[in-house]
VOGU-3710 file (C-alpha; in Angstrom, 3 decimals, decimal comma):
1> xxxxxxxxxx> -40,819/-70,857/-49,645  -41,126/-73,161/-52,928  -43,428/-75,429/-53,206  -41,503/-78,271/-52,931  -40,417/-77,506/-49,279  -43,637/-76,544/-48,658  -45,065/-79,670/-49,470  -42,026/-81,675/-47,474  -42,897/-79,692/-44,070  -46,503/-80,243/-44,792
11> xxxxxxxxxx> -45,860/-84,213/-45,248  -43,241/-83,824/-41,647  -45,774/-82,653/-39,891  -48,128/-85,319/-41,079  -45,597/-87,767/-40,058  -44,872/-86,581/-36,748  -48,560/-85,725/-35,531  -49,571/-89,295/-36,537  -46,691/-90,928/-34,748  -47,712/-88,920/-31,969
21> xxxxxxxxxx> -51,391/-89,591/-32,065  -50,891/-93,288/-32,409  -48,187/-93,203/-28,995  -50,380/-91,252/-27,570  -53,847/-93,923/-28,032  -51,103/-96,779/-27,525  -49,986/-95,498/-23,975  -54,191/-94,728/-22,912  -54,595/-98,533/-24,271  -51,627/-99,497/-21,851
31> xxxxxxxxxx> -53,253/-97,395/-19,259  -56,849/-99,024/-19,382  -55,296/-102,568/-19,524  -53,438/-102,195/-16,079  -56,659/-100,657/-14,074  -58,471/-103,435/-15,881  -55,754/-106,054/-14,272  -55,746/-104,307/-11,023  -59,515/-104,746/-10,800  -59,977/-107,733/-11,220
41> xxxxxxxxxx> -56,746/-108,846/-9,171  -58,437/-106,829/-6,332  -61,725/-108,544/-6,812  -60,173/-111,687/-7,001  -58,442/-110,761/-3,451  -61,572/-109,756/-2,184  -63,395/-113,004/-3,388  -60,549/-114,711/-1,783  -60,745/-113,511/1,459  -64,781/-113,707/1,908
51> xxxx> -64,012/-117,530/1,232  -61,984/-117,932/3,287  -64,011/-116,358/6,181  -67,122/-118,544/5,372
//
């Protein structure tokens, strides 16, 4: 292998394993930020009902 290709598998591979890394942390972010809603939505239930028994 020259050099050259070398270098342009070496800079692919950069490219793809950061595009990966970044979908992966955006999806996990995504992930966190729904059981975050759902919490609080089933708090908020929760609050809701106690109120309403009092």
């Amino acid at each position: 292998m020259s050099t050259e290709t070398l270098l342009v598998a070496f800079e692919g591979i950069l490219v793809f394993g950061g595009a990966l890394a970044f979908g992966l942390w955006q999806l996990r972010s995504v992930k966190k930020a729904q059981e975050e809603t759902r919490r609080k939505a089933a708090e908020q239930a929760l609050e809701n009902n106690s109120s309403e028994k009092s």
